[in-house]
C-alpha positions as CSV (number, residue, x, y, z in Angstrom):
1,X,-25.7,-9.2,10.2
2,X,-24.1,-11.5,7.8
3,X,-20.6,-12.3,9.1
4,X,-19.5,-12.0,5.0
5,X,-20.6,-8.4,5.4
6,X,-17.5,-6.1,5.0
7,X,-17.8,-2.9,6.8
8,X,-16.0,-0.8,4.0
9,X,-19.0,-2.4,1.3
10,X,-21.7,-0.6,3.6
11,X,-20.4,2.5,3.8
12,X,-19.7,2.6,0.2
13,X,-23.0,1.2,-0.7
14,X,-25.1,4.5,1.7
15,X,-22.3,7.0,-0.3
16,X,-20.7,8.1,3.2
17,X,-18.5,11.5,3.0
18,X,-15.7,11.4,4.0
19,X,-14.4,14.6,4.8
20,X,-13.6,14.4,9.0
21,X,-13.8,11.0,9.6
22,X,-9.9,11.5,10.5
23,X,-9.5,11.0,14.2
24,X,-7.9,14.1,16.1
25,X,-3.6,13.5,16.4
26,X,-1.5,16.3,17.6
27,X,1.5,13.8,17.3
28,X,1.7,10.3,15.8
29,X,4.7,7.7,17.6
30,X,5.1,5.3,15.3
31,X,7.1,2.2,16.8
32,X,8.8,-0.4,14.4
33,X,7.7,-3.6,15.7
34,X,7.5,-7.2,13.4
35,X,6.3,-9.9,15.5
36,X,2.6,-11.0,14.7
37,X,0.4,-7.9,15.4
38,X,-2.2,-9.0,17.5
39,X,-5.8,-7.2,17.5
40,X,-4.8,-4.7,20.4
41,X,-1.2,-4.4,19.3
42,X,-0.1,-1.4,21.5
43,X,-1.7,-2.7,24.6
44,X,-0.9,-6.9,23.4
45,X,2.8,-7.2,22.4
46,X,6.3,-8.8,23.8
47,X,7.8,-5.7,24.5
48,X,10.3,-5.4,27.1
49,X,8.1,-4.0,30.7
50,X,10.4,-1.0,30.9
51,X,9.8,-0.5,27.0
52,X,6.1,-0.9,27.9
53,X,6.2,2.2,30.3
54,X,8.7,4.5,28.5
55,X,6.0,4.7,26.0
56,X,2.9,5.1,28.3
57,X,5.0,8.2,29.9
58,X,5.8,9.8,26.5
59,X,2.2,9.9,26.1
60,X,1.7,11.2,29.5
61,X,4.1,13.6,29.1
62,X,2.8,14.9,25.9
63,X,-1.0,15.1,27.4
64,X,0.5,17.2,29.9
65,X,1.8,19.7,27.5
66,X,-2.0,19.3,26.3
67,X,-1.2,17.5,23.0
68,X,-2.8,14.5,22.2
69,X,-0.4,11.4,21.3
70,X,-1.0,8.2,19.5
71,X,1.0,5.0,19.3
72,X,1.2,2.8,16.5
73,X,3.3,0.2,15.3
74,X,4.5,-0.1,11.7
75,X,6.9,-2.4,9.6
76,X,8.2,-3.2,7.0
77,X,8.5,-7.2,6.4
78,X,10.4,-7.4,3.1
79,X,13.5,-5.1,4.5
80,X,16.0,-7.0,7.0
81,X,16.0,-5.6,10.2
82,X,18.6,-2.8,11.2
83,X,17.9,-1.6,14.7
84,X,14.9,-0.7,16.0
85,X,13.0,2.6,13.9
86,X,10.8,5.4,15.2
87,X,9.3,8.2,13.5
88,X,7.5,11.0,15.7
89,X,5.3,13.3,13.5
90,X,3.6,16.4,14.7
91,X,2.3,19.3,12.4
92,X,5.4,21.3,12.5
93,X,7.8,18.2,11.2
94,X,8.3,14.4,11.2
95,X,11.7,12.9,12.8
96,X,12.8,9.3,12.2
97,X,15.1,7.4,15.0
98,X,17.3,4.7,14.5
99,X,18.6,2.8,17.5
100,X,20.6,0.1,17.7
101,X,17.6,-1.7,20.1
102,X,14.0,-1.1,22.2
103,X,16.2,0.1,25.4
104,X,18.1,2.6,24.1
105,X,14.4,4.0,23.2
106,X,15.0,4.7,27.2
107,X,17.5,8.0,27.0
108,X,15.2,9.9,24.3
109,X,12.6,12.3,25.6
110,X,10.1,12.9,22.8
111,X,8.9,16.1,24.1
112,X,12.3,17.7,23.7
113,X,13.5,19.9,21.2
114,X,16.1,21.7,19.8
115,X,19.6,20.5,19.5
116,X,19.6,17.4,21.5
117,X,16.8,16.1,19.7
118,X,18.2,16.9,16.3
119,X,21.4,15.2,16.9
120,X,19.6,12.1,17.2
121,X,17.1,12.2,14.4
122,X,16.7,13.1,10.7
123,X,13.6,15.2,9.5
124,X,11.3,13.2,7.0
125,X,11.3,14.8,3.9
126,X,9.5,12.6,1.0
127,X,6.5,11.7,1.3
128,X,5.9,7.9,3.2
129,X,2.9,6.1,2.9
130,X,1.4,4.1,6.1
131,X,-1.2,1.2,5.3
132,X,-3.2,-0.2,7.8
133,X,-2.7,-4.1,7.5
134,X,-3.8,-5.1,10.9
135,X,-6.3,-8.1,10.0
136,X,-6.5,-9.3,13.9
137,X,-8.3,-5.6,14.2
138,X,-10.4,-5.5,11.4
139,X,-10.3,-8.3,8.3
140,X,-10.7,-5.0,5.8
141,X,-7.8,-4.0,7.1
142,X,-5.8,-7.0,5.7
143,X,-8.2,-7.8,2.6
144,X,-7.7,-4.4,1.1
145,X,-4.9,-3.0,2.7
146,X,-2.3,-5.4,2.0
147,X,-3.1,-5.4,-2.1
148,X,-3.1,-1.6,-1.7
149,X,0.8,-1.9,0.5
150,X,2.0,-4.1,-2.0
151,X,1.3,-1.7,-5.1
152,X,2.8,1.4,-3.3
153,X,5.6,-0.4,-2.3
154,X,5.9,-1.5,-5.9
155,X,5.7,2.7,-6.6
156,X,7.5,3.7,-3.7
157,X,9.8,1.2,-2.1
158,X,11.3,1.9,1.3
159,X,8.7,5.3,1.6
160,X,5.4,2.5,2.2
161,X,5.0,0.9,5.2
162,X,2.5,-1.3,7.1
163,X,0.6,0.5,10.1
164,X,-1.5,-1.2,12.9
165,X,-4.2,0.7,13.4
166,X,-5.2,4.3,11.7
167,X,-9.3,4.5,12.7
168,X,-12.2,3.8,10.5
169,X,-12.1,0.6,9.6
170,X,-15.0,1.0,7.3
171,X,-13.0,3.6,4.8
172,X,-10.5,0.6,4.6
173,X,-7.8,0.8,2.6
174,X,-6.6,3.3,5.0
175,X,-3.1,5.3,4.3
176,X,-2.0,7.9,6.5
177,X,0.7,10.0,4.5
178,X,3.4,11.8,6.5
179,X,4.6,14.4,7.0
180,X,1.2,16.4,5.8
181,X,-0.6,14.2,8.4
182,X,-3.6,13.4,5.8
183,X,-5.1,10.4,6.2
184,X,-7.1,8.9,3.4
185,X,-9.5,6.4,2.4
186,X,-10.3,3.7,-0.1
187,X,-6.9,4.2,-1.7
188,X,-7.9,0.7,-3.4
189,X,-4.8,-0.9,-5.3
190,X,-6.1,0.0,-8.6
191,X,-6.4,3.7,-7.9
192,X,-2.7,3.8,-6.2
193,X,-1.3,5.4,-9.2
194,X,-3.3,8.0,-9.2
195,X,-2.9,8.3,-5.7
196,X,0.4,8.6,-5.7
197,X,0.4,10.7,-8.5
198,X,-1.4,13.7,-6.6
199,X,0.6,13.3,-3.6
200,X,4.2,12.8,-5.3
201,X,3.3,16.5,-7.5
202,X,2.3,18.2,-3.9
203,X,-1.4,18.5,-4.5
204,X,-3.9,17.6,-2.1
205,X,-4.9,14.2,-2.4
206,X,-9.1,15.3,-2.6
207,X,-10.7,12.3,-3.9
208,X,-9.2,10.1,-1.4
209,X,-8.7,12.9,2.1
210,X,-10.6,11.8,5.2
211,X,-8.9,14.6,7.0
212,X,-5.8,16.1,8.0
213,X,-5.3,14.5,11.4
214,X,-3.2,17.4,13.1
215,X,-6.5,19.3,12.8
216,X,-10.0,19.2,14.4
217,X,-13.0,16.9,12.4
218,X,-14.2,20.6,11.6
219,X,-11.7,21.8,10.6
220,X,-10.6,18.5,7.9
221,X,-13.9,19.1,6.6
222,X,-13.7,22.8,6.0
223,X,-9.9,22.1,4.2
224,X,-11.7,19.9,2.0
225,X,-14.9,21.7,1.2
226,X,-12.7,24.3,0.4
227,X,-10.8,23.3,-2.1
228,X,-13.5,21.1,-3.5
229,X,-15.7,24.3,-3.4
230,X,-13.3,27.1,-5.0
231,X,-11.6,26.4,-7.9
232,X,-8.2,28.4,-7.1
233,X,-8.3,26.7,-3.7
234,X,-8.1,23.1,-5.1
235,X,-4.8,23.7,-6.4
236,X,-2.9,25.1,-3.5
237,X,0.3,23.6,-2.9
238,X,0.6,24.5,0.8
239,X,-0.8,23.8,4.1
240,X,-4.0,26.4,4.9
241,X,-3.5,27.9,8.4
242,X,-5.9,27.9,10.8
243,X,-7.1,31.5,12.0
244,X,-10.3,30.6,13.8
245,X,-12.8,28.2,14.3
246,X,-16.2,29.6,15.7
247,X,-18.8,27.1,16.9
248,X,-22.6,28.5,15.7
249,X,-24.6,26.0,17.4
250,X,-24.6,22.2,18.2
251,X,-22.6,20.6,15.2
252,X,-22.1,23.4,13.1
253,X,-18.7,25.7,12.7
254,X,-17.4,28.7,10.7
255,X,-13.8,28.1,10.2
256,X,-11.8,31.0,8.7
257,X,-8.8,29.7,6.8
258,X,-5.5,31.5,5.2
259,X,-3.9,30.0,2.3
260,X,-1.3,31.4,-0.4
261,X,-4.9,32.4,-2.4
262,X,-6.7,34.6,0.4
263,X,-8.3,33.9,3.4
264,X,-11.9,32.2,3.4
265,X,-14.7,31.5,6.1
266,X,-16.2,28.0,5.5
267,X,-19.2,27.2,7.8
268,X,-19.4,23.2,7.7
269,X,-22.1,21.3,9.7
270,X,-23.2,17.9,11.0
271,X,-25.6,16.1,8.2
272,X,-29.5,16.3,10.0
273,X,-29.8,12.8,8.3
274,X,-28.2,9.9,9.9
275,X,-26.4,7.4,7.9
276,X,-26.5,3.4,8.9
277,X,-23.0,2.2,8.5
278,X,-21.0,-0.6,9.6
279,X,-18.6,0.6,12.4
280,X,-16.2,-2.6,11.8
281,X,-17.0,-6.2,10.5
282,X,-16.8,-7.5,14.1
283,X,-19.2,-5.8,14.9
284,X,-23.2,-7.2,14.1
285,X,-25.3,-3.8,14.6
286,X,-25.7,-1.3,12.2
287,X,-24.9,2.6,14.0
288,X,-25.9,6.1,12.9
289,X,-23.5,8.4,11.5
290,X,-23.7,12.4,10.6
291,X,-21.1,13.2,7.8
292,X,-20.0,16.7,7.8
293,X,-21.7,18.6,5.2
294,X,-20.7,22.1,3.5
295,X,-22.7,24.9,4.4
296,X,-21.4,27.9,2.5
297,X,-17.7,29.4,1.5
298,X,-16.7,33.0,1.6
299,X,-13.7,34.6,0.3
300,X,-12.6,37.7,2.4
301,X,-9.4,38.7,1.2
């Protein structure tokens, strides 16, 4: 493979869906950290050792509770530092922290709620946009993310932010908007505008969705089918609720959805014909992937 290949030109070039591509996230930790982001950032960093295993405990803590938790760092390089930020977003809401430093990161508890949590937090309300940037991981990552920062920072201000690593390199550039939890793809800095201008009105970003990641890969896809599929669907404002997801075989899934517009069943499978993409342009082997496809959408009330 030609080492001037970018990953993100191949899967364009083979058309690949992307309707749940979005890895799985019950709840996102996202750590302010602005020394040089190195390829493993999370795992290869200067943090304080007690820092270092805080963080691996939270995430214990939360996979007992059977949720699965993800650590990334973000920034924010043009702002001057003031304390140490860290946002924790799950499908029900998204908190910001401010501490004064990393060790008072030591007396919270992530998995606690109610009051004491509150005290020490603000919800998120606007949405913020987080680009991945991190060129150490993947060079599309830095290419095309940091033109596609720049312009919604130029939109947005303080609300965008730089983001180590989101998944799928390939969909590069990669924004993961909170607190809906969508993460998109190929929000080039030309289309940012009209990004942004579906997200800032409350509609569902569809040309640009990869999935929302609070929810299963089926599940993303069956959101998106819908309201691509149904024209009163592909203007709902809100959330669609989950009522059940039934697995019919080996890759496929009926997923009955509510929304503000009725309830539907969308059956959604794995594509029978593999596509050759370009995992990441570190990589030299070309790998097989199954987009999801839709099957059929029903309306039942």
């Amino acid at each position: 493979m030609n080492a001037r290949t970018y990953c993100r030109e191949i899967s364009r070039q083979v058309h690949e869906p992307m309707p749940g591509t979005a890895d799985f996230v019950a709840v996102w930790i996202l750590l302010e950290y602005t020394p040089v982001w190195r390829a493993r950032a999370v795992e290869d960093n200067d943090l304080d050792a007690r820092v270092k295993r805080w963080l691996a405990q939270q995430i214990a803590a939360f996979a007992n509770q059977r949720k699965k938790a993800r650590l990334v760092f973000v920034r924010q390089p043009e702002l001057p530092a003031q304390g140490v930020r860290l946002l924790l977003a799950s499908s029900a809401e998204t908190r910001v922290f401010t501490l004064p430093g990393y060790l008072e990161l030591l007396d919270l508890d992530l998995t606690a709620s109610g009051a004491r949590i509150s005290r020490e937090s603000s919800l998120l309300q606007a949405p913020h946009y987080f680009v991945c940037t991190n060129g150490q991981r993947d060079v599309c990552c830095a290419r095309f993310g940091l033109p596609a920062y720049q312009a919604l920072r130029a939109e947005v201000g303080r609300r965008a932010w730089q983001v180590t690593h989101l998944g799928g390199h390939r969909f590069a550039p990669n924004v993961l908007v909170l607190p809906e939890g969508v993460l998109c793809g190929r929000v080039d800095e030309d289309q940012v505008p009209e990004f942004l201008a579906e997200i800032e009105t409350g509609q569902f970003p569809l040309a640009f969705s990869r999935g929302r990641s609070f929810y299963a890969p089926e599940v993303q896809a069956a959101e998106s089918f819908l309201r691509q599929g149904v024209s009163e669907a592909s203007m709902i404002p809100d959330r669609v609720e989950i009522a059940e997801v039934t697995e019919l075989g080996t890759d496929r899934y009926a997923v009955r959805l509510c929304t503000s517009e009725g309830t539907y069943r969308v059956e959604v499978r794995r594509s029978q014909e593999p596509l050759e993409i370009l995992s990441s342009c570190v990589e030299d082997q070309l790998k097989a992937v199954r987009p999801f496809e839709r099957v059929h959408i029903e309306k039942l009330g």
